[in-house]
C-alpha positions in Angstrom: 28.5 128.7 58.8 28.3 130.8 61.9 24.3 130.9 60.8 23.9 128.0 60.3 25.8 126.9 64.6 22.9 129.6 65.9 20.1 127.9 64.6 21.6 124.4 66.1 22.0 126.2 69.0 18.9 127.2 69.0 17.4 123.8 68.1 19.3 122.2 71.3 18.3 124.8 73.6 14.9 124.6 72.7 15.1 120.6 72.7 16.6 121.2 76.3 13.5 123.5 77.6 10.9 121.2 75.8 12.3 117.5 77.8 13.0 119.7 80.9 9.1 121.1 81.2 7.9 117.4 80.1 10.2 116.0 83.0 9.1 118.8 85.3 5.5 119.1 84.4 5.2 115.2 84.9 6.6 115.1 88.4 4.4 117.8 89.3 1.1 116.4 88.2 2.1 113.4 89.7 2.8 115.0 92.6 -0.7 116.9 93.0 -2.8 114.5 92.0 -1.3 112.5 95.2 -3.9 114.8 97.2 -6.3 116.4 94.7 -8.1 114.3 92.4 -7.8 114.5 88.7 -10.2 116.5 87.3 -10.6 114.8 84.1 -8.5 112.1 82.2 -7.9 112.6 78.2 -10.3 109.8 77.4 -13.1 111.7 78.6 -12.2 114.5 76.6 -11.9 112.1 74.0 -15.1 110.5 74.4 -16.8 113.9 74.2 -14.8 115.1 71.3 -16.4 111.4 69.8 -20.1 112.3 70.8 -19.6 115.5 69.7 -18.5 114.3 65.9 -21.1 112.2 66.1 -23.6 114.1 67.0 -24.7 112.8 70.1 -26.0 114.7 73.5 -22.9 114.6 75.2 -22.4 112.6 78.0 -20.2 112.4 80.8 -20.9 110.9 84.5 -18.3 111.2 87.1 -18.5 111.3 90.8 -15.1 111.5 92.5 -15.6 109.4 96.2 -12.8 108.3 99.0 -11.5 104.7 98.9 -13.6 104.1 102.2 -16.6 104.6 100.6 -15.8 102.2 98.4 -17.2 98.5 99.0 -14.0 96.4 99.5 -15.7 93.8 97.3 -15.2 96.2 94.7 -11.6 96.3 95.2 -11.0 92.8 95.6 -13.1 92.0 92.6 -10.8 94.2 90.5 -7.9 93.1 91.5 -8.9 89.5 91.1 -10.3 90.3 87.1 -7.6 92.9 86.2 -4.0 92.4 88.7 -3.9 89.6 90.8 -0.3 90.6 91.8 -1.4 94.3 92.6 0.1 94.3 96.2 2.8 92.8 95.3 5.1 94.3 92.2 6.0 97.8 91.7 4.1 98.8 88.6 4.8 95.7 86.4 3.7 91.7 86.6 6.6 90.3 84.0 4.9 86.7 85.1 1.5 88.3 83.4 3.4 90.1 80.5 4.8 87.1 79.4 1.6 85.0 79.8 -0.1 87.7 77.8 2.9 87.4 75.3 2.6 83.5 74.8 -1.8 83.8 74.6 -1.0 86.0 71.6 1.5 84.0 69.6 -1.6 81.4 69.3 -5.3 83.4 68.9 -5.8 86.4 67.2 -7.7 88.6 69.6 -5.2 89.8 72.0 -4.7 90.0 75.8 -2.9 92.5 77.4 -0.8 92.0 80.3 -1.1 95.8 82.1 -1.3 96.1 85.6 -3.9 98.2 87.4 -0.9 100.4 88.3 -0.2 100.9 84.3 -4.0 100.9 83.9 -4.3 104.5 86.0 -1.1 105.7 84.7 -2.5 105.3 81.2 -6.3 107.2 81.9 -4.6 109.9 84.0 -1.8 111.0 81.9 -2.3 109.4 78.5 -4.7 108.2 75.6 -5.4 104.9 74.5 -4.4 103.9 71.0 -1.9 101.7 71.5 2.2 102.4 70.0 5.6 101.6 71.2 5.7 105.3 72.0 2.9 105.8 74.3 3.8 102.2 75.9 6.9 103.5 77.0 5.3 107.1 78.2 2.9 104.5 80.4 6.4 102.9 81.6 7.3 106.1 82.8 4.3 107.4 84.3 3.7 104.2 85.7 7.0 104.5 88.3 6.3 107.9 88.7 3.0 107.1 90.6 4.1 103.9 92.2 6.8 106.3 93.5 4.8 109.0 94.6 1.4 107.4 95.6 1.6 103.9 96.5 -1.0 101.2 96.3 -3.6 102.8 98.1 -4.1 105.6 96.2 -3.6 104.1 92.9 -6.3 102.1 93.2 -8.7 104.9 94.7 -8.1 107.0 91.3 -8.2 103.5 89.4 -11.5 103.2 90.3 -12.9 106.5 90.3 -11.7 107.3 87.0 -11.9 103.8 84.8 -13.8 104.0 81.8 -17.5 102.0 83.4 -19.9 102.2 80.4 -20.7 104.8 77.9 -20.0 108.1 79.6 -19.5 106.5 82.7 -16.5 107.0 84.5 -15.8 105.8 87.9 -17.1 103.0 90.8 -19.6 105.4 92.3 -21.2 106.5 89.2 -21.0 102.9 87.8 -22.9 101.6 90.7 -25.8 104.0 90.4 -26.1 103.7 86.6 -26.4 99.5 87.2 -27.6 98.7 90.4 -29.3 102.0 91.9 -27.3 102.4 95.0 -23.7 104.0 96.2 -20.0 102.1 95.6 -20.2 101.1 99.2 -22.9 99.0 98.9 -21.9 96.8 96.1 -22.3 92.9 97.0 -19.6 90.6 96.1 -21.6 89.4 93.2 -22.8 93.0 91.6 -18.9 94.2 92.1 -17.8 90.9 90.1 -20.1 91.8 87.4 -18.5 95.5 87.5 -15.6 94.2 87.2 -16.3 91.8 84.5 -17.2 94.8 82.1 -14.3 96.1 82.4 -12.5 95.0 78.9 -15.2 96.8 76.7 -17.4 98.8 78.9 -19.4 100.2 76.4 -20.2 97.1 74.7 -20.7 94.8 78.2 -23.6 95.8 80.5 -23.3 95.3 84.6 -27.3 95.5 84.6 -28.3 93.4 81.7 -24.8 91.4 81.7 -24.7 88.7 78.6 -23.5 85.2 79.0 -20.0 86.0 78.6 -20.4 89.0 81.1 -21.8 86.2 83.6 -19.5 83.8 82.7 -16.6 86.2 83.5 -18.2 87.2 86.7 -18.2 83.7 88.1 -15.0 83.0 87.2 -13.9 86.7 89.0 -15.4 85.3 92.2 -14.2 82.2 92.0 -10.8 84.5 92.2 -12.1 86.9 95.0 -12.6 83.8 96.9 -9.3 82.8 96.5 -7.2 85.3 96.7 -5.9 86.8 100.1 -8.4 90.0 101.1 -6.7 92.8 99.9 -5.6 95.8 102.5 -3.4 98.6 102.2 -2.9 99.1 106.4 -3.7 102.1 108.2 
């Protein structure tokens, strides 16, 4: 009996350690990568690891830039595809959620109802197969970077490390691969085709964009045009 209290002592103690060093470890990360850019999300690793099985040369284009070097067409246009309501809730659009929520009781592909905010959270911290588990780890990493970044900078690692075509990872990159010049040049209409790749990157092409692709990207600017210009202050 005395045994058998050690080992569930044990057992506690060690369940103890394990949520304090996820709690701690989180806050930290979250923390750092206020300042210093991520060096690499998990679906990059996964994406090589994929190659790799495969058997493909492996692939993986990044190029980490400032938000200011970032056409603000760019921004707007993802905001107007992906979060209309970016500037405005604190991680989570319930309107969006529950608009996503009704669209799926009626058609069988689904839409999803993330914010750009749970977007990031998701490809900095997390992987993507969706489960009630990792939804509610995005939850939580979600407020954890609303908390300690704020708009600004969620939307500079938003678009430097979004998932842009295959191997492709980030605005700058992105904009090289398709159009042959930096982020900051983008015109409205090339950043609304960016943009409009953005649900399957590596089936959608910004440089030889289908009908859907330039369906999508007239609707985005029909958005962009709409919505207020987005800002973050000084």
């Amino acid at each position: 009996m005395a045994k058998k209290r050690r080992i569930l002592r044990t057992i506690r103690k060690l369940v103890l350690w394990a949520i304090l060093l996820f709690f701690g470890s989180s806050v930290f990360f979250a923390i750092l990568y206020r300042f210093v850019p991520p060096p690499f999300t998990p679906l990059m690793l996964i994406r090589l690891a994929e190659q790799a099985v495969d058997g493909k040369p492996l692939r993986l284009k990044k190029d980490w830039v400032s938000l200011e070097k970032i056409s603000p067409k760019l921004i707007q246009a993802v905001v107007a595809a992906e979060d209309n309501a970016f500037l405005d809730h604190y991680g989570f659009d319930l309107e969006a959620i529950k608009k996503a929520q009704e669209y799926n009781k009626k058609h069988k592909r689904k839409k999803g109802g993330s914010t750009i905010s749970q977007q990031t959270a998701k490809n900095v911290f997390l992987w993507p197969r969706r489960s009630w588990f990792r939804k509610g780890l995005e939850v939580y990493f979600t407020g954890l970077i609303e908390l300690f970044w704020g708009k600004k900078r969620i939307m500079e690692v938003y678009l430097n490390v979004i998932e842009m075509g295959n191997g492709i990872y980030g605005a700058e990159m992105a904009s090289y691969a398709n159009f042959k010049k930096p982020a900051a040049r983008l015109t409205a209409s090339e950043a609304a085709l960016l943009a409009g790749i953005l649900p399957n990157p590596r089936k959608f092409s910004a440089s030889r964009p289908s009908s859907y692709t330039k369906r999508r990207q007239q609707r985005i600017l029909l958005i962009m045009n709409q919505l207020e210009p987005v800002s973050f202050g000084k």
